[in-house]
ZADO-779583 format. One record per residue (C-alpha): residue number from 1; residue in one letter; x, y, z. Coordinates in steps of 0.25 Angstrom, whole numbers, padded with zeros to 4 digits. Layout:
N
NUM a X Y Z
...
***
This chain:
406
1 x 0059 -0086 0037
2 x 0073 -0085 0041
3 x 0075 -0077 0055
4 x 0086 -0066 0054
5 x 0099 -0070 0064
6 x 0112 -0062 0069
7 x 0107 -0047 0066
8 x 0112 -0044 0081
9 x 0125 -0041 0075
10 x 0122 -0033 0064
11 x 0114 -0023 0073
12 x 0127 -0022 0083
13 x 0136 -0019 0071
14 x 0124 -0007 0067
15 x 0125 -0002 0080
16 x 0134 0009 0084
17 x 0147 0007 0090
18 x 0144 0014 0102
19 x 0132 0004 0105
20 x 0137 -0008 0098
21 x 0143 -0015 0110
22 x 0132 -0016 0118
23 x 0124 -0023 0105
24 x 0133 -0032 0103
25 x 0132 -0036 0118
26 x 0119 -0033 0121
27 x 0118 -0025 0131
28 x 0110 -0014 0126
29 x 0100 -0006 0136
30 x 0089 0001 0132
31 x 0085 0014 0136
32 x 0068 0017 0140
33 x 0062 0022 0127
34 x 0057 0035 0124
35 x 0043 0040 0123
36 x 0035 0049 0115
37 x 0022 0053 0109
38 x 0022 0054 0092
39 x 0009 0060 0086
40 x 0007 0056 0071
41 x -0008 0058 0070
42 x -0009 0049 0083
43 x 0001 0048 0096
44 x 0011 0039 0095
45 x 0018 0034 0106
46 x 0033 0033 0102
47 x 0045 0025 0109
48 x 0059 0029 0105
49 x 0074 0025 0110
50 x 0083 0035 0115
51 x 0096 0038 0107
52 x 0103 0028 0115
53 x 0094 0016 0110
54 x 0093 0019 0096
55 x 0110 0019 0095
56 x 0106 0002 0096
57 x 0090 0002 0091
58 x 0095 0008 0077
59 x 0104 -0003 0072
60 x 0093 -0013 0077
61 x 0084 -0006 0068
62 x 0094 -0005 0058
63 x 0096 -0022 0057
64 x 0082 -0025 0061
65 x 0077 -0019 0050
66 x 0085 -0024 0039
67 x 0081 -0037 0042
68 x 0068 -0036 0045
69 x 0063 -0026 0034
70 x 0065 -0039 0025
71 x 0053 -0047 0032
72 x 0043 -0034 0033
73 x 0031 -0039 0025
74 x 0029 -0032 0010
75 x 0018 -0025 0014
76 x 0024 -0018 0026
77 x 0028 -0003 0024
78 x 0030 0006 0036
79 x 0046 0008 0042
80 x 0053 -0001 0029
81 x 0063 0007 0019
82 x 0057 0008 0005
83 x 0043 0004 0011
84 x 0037 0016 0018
85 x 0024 0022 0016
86 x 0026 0027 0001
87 x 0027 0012 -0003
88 x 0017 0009 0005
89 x 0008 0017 -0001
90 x 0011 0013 -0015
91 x 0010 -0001 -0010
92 x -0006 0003 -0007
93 x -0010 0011 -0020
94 x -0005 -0002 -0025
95 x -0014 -0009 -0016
96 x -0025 0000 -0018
97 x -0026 0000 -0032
98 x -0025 -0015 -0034
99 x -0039 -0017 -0024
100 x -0044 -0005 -0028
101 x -0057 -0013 -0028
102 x -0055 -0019 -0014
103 x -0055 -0015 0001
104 x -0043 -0012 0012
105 x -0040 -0016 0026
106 x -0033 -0003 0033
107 x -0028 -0007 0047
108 x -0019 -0002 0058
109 x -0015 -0008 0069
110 x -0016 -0002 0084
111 x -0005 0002 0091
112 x 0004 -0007 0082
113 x 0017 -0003 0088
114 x 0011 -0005 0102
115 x 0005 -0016 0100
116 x 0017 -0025 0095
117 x 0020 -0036 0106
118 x 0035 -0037 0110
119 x 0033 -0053 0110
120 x 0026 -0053 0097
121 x 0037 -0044 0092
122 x 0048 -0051 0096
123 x 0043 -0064 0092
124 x 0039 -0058 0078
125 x 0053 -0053 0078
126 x 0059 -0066 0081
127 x 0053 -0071 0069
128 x 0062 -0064 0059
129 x 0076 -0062 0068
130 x 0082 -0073 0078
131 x 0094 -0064 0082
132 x 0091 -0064 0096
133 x 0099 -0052 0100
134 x 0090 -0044 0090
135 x 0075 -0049 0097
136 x 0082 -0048 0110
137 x 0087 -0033 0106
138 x 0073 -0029 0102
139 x 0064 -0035 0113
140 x 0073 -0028 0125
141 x 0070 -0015 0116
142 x 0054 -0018 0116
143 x 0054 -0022 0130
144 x 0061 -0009 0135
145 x 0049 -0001 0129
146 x 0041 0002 0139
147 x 0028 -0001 0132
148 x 0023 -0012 0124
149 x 0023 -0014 0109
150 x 0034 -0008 0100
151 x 0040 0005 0102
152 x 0036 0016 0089
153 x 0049 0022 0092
154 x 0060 0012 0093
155 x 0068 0010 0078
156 x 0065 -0004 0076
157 x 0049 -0005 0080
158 x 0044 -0002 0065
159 x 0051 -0013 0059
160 x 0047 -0023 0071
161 x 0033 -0017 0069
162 x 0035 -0020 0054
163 x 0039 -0034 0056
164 x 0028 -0038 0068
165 x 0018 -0035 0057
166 x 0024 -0044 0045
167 x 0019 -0057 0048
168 x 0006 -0049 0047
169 x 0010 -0044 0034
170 x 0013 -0059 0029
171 x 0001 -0064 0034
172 x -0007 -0052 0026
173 x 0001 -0057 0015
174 x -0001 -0072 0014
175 x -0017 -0067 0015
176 x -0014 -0061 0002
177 x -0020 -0045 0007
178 x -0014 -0034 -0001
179 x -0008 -0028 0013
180 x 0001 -0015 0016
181 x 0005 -0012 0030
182 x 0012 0001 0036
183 x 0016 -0004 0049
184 x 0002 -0006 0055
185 x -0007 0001 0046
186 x -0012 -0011 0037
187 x -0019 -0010 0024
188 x -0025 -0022 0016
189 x -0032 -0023 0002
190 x -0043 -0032 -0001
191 x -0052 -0035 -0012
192 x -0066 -0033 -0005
193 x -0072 -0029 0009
194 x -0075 -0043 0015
195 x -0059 -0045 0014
196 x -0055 -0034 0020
197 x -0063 -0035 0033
198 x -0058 -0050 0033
199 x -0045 -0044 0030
200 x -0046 -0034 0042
201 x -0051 -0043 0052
202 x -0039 -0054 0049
203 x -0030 -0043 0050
204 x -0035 -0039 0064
205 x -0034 -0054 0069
206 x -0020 -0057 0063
207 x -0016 -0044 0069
208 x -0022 -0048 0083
209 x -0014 -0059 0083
210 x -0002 -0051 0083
211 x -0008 -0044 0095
212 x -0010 -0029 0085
213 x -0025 -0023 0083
214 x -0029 -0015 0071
215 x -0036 -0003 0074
216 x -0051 -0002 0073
217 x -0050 0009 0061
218 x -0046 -0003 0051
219 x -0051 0002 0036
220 x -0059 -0008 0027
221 x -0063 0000 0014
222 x -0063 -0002 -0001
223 x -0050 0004 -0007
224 x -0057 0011 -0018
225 x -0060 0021 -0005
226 x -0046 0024 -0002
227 x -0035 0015 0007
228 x -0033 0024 0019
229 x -0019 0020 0021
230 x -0006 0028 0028
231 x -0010 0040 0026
232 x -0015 0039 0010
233 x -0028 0037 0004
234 x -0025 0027 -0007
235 x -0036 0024 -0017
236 x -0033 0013 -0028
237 x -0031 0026 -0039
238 x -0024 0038 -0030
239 x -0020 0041 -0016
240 x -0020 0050 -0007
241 x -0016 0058 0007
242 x -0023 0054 0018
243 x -0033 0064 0025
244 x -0025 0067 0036
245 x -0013 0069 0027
246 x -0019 0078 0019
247 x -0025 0088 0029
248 x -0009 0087 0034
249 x -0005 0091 0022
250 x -0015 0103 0021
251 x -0012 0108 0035
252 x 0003 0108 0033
253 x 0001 0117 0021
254 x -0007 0126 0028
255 x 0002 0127 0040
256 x 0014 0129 0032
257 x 0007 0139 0023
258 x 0001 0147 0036
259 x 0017 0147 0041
260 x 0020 0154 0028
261 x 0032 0142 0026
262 x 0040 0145 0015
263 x 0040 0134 0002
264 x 0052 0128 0008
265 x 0045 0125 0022
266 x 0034 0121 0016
267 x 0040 0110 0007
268 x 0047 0104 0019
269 x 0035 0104 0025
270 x 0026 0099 0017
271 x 0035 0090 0010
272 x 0031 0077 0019
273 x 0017 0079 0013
274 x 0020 0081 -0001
275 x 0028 0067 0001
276 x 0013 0061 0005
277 x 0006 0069 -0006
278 x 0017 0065 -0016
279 x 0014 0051 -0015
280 x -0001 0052 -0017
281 x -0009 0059 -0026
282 x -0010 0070 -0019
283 x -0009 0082 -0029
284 x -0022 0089 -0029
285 x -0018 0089 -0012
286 x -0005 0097 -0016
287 x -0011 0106 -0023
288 x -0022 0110 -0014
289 x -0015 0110 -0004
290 x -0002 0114 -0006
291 x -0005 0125 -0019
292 x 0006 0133 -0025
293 x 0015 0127 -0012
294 x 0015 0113 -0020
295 x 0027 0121 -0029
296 x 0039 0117 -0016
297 x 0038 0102 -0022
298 x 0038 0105 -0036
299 x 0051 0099 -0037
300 x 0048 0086 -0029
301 x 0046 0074 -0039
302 x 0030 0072 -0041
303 x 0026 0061 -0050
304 x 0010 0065 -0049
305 x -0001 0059 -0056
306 x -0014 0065 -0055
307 x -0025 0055 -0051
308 x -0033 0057 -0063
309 x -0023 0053 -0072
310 x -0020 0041 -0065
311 x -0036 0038 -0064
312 x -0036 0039 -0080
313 x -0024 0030 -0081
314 x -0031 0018 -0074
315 x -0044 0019 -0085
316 x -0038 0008 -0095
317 x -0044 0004 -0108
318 x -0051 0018 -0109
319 x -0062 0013 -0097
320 x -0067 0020 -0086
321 x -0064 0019 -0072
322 x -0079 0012 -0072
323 x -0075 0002 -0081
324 x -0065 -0004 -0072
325 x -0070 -0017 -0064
326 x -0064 -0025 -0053
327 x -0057 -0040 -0057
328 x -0066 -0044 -0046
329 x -0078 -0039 -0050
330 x -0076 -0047 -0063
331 x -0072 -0063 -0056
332 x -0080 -0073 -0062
333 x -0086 -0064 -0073
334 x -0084 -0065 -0088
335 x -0076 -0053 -0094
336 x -0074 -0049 -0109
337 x -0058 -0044 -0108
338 x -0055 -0037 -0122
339 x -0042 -0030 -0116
340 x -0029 -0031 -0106
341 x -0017 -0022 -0102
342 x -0007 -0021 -0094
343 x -0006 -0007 -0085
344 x 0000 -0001 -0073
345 x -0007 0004 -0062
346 x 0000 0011 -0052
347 x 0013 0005 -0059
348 x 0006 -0008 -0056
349 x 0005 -0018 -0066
350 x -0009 -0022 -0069
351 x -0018 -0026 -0080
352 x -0030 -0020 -0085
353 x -0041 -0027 -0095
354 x -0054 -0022 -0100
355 x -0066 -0030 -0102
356 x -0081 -0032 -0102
357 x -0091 -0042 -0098
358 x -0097 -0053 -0110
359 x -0109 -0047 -0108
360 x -0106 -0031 -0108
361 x -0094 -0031 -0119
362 x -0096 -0017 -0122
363 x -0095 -0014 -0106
364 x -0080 -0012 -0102
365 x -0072 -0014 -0093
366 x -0058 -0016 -0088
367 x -0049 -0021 -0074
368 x -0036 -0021 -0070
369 x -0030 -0031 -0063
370 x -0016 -0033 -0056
371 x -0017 -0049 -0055
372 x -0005 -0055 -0062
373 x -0012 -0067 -0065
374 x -0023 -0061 -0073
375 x -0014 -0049 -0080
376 x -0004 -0061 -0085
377 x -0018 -0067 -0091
378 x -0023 -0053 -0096
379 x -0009 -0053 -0104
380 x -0009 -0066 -0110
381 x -0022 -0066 -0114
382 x -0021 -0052 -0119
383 x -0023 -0056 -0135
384 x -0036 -0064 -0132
385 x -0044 -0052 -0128
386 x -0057 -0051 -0128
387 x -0058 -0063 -0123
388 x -0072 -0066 -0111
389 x -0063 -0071 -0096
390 x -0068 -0074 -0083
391 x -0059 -0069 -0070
392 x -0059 -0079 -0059
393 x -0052 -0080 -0045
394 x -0044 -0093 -0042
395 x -0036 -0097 -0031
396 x -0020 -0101 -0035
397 x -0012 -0112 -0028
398 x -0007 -0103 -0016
399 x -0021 -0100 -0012
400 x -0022 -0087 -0016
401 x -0035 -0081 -0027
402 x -0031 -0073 -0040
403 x -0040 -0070 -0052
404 x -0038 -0075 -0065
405 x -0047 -0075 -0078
406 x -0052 -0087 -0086
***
């Protein structure tokens, strides 16, 4: 991987003219930092520059993150332009409805921004820019802190927390996990149990190696119970507010109706929370809770689908629910498939076929798979149907298993 050289100079040309100089030569001081307490459902301890400081940090931040956004994993979604938490979470539902059968690994990391050795910093650092005024720029700003780890509060410390993490990220990808991270809250899918506890306990021990704990309140469950993730609910067919949210949401109309707000102080004030509830489906929570005040955003752009109708949408070839079964639950078994079609799930492509087993033809059922090898076959073979098939897993040349049918 080629390290980035010679960004000294463009952080002095972002600087202001007034402070320029002194980047250009170096000979910059920094003042203490400034200390506070931040309660956001926990307290927070929060570093911050003073005015002073931030006239130089803003133009490192500026230049830092341009170029290191670009080797930030994929699966990384907190403090990125164009990848914050809405993204996120449709990169879950994604997730969610394609291991619907499976389990997931939710994990948080303790302390992360306090746990984040300087060495290991600067050394990971290193590894992606050789400009040596930079690294020498940003390890006389760590080391002026006057506690350990990284600073909440300085403008630069989300995108060097982003990028400690991203040879994590790419070792959770060559594993082949379906993986999202929001700084450090983790979540991985995997197809059974047995896997995600294996999955958990690697992730502890890579994540020791980088001197990082995961918090004992680490999640295994099936995802059919619903992934518990940044303050949503997702299930593989609908998502909703977590519970603390929704309690939120609850009080803040009771206090705003209790104060007698009128219907603009309450849109303003409420608007945060239609923003969650917009982006779930959340309209039965609207209703109940908001009742005839749910009028102040009838103007705001709702594309709403009611959870039943998108329930009815997923029961191809006129079956049941019932009727649908698992790829898995059909490897090394002889299946009778008489149909296929392409469909959209989720404005995801997939393909959907119904079958039954030789021996219980008038039994049917159907599954839907998201496998590009086996909906290329489904297509092909489309004119031969019914025809008897057996689904098999292999290994390819790269080492990695996919399913196919014989």
């Amino acid at each position: 991987m080629r390290r980035i050289g010679d960004i000294w100079q463009e952080i002095v040309r972002a600087t202001p003219e007034t402070r320029r100089k002194e980047m250009e030569n170096e000979t910059y001081t920094f003042h203490p930092l400034r200390h506070m307490y931040v309660n956001d459902r926990k307290k927070r301890s929060v570093w911050y520059a003073n005015n002073a400081d931030k006239e130089i940090l803003a133009p490192v931040t500026k230049v830092l993150s341009q170029h290191i956004i670009p080797k930030l994993s994929g699966h990384t979604y907190s403090s990125i332009r164009d990848r914050g938490l809405m993204s996120m979470l449709a990169k879950v539902e994604q997730l969610a409805r394609r291991h619907a059968e499976g389990y997931y690994v939710q994990y948080d990391i303790a302390k992360y921004y306090d746990s984040i050795d300087h060495t290991r910093l600067l050394e990971c650092l290193s590894h992606y820019i050789k400009d040596a005024k930079v690294l020498t720029f940003v390890e006389r700003r760590l080391k002026a802190c006057p506690v350990g780890g990284l600073p909440i509060g300085l403008s630069f410390s989300s995108y060097l927390a982003n990028l400690f993490l991203t040879d994590f990220d790419r070792w959770m990808d060559a594993e082949g996990f379906d993986y999202v991270r929001y700084m450090d809250d983790g979540l991985v899918f995997c197809r059974d149990k047995e896997e995600a506890v294996a999955c958990l306990e690697a992730i502890t021990s890579r994540l020791a190696a980088k001197g990082l704990a995961v918090k004992k309140n680490a999640r295994v469950a099936p995802v059919g119970s619903g992934v518990i993730y940044c303050g949503f609910k997702i299930w593989p067919t609908h998502t909703l507010l977590r519970k603390n949210i929704r309690e939120a949401v609850k009080r803040r109309h009771r206090t705003l109706e209790r104060r007698g707000a009128d219907d603009e102080m309450y849109k303003r004030r409420m608007a945060p929370y239609f923003g969650w509830m917009l982006h779930t489906d959340s309209w039965h929570l609207m209703r109940k809770t908001m009742g005839e005040r749910i009028r102040v955003f009838e103007h705001n752009i709702m594309e709403y689908k009611r959870l039943k109708d998108k329930k009815i949408e997923q029961n191809w070839f006129a079956l049941p629910k019932e009727a649908r079964i698992s790829i898995r639950d059909i490897m090394g078994k002889d299946v009778v498939i008489f149909e296929s079609q392409e469909v959209e799930v989720f404005k995801e492509r997939k393909c959907a076929f119904r079958f039954a087993f030789p021996d219980r033809e008038d039994e049917m059922h159907y599954a839907i798979t998201r496998s590009e090898v086996i909906m290329d076959r489904l297509q092909k073979d489309a004119a031969a149907w019914p025809a008897v098939v057996t689904f098999l897993e292999k290994t390819g040349a790269n080492g990695r298993k996919y399913v196919c049918y014989e």
